[in-house]
MILUMDREN-564398 format. One line per 10 residues: for each residue x, y, z of N, C-alpha, C, O. Coordinates in steps of 0.2 Angstrom, whole numbers, plus 5000, padded with zeros to 4 digits. Example, Ala and Ser with C-alpha at 12.3 -4.5 7.8 and 13.67 -1.06 7.14 Angstrom:
<rs>
5066/4972/5039/5062/4978/5039/5066/4984/5039/5071/4983/5042  5064/4989/5035/5068/4995/5036/5064/5000/5039/5067/5006/5040
</rs>
This chain:
<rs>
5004/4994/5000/5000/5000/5000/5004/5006/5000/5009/5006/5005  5005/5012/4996/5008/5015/4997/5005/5022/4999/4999/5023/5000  5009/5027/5000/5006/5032/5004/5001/5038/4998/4998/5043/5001  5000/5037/4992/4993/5041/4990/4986/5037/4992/4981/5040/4993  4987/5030/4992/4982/5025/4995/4980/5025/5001/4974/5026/5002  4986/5025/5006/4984/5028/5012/4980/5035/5013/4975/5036/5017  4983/5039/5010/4981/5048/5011/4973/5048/5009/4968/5050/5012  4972/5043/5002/4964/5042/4999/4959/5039/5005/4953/5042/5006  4961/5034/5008/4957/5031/5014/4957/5037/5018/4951/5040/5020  4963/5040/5021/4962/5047/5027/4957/5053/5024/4953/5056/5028
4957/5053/5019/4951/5058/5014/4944/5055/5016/4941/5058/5019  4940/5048/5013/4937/5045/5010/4932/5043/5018/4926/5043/5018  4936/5042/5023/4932/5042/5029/4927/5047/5030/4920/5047/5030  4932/5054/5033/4927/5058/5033/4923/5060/5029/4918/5062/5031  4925/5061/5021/4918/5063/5019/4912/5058/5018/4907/5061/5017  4913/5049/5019/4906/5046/5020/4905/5050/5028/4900/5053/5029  4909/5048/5031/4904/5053/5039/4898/5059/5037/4892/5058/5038  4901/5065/5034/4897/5068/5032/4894/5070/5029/4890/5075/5029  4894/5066/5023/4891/5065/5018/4887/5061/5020/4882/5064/5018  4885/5056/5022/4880/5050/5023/4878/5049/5030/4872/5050/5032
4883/5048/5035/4879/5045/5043/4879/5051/5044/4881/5051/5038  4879/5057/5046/4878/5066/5050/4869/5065/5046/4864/5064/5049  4868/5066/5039/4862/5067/5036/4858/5063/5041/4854/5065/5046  4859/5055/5038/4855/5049/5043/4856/5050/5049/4851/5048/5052  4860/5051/5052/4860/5053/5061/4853/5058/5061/4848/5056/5063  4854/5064/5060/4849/5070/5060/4842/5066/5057/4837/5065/5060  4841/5066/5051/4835/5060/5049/4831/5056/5052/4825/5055/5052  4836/5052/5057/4831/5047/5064/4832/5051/5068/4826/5052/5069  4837/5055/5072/4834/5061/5077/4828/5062/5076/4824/5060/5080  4825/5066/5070/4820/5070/5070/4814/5065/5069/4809/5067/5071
4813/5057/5067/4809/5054/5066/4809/5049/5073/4806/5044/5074  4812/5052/5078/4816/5051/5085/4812/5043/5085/4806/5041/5088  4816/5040/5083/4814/5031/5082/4820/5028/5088/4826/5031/5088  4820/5023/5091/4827/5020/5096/4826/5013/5092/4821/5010/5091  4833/5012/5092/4837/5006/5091/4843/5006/5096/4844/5010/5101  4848/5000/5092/4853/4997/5097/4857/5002/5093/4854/5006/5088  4864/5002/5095/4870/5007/5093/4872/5005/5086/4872/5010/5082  4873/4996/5084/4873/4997/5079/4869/4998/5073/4871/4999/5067  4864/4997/5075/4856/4997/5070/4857/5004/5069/4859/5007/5064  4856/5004/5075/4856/5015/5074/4863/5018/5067/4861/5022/5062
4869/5015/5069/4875/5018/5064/4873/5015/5058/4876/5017/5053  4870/5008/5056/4866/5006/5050/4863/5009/5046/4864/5010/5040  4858/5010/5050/4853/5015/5048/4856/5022/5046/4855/5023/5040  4859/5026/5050/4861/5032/5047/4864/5031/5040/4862/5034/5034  4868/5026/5042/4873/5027/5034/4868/5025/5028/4870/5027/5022  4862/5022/5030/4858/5019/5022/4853/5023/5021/4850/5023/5016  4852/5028/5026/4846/5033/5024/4851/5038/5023/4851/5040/5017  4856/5042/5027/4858/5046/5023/4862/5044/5016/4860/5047/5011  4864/5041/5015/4865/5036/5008/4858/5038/5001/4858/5040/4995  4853/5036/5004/4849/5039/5001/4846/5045/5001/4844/5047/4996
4846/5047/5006/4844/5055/5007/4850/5060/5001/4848/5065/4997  4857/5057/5001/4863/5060/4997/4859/5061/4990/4858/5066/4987  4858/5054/4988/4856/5054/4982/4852/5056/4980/4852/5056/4973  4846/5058/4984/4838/5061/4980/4840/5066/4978/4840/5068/4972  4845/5069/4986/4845/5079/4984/4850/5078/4981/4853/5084/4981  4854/5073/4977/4860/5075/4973/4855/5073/4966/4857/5075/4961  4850/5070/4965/4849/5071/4957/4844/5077/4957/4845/5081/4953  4839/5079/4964/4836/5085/4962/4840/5091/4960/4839/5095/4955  4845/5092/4965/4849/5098/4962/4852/5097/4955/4853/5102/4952  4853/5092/4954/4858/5091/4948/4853/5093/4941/4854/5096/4936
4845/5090/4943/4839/5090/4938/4838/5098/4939/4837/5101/4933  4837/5103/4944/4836/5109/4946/4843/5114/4945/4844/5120/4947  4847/5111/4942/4855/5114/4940/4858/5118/4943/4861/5123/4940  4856/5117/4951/4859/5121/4955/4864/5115/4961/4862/5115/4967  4868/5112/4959/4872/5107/4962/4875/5109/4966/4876/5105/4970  4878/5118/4968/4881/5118/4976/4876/5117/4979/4878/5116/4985  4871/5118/4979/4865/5119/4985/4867/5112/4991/4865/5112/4997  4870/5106/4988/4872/5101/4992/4876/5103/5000/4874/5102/5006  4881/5107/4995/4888/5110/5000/4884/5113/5007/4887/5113/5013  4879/5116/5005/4875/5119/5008/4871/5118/5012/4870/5122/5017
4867/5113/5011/4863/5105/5014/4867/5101/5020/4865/5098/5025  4873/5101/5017/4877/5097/5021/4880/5100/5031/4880/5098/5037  4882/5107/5026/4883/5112/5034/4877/5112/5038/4877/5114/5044  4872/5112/5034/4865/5113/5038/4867/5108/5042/4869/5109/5048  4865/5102/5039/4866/5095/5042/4872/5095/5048/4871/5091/5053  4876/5098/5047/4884/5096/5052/4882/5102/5059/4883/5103/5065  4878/5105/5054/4877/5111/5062/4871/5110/5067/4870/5113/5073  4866/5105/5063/4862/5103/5066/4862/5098/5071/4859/5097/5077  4868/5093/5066/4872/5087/5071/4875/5090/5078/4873/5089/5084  4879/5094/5076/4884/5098/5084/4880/5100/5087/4882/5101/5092
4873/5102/5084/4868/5107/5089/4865/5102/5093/4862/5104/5098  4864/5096/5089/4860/5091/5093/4866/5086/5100/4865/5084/5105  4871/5085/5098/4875/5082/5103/4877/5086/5108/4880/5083/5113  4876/5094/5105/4880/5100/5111/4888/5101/5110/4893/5103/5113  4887/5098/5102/4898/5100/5101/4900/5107/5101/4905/5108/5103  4893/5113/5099/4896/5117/5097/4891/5123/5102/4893/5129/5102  4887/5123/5105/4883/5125/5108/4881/5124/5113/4878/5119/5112  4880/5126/5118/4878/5122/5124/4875/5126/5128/4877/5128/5134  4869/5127/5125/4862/5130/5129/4859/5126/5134/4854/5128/5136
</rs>
């Protein structure tokens, strides 16, 4: 394995984090369903997986494709907001 392979895996992590489980995390929050821990990180990664994909073809079909970038921080601030990362009201 050499070190561009490695650096791609150090990339490729976090953007499934944020691009798929943070969406699905926030998506069962608000549908506030309980499972076990791993069901729960199952779950995020396959709905946000598809949550990625509707609003990546509707934007793509609406030809407005950064709106994603924008969807996503929504998504990342809503996460921190809900675990208390970033605000702690």
């Amino acid at each position: 394995m050499n070190l561009f392979s490695i650096f791609s895996l150090l990339l490729f992590v976090p953007a499934v984090v944020l691009s798929f489980y943070i969406p699905g995390f926030v998506i069962l929050n608000l549908l506030k369903v309980k499972f076990e821990k791993f069901e729960y990180t199952l779950l995020s990664l396959l709905i946000g997986l598809s949550f990625f994909l509707l609003t990546t073809y509707c934007f793509a079909w609406l030809s407005i494709e950064k709106a994603e970038y924008l969807l996503l921080i929504g998504f990342l601030i809503v996460y921190c907001n809900t675990n208390k990362l970033i605000f702690n009201n």
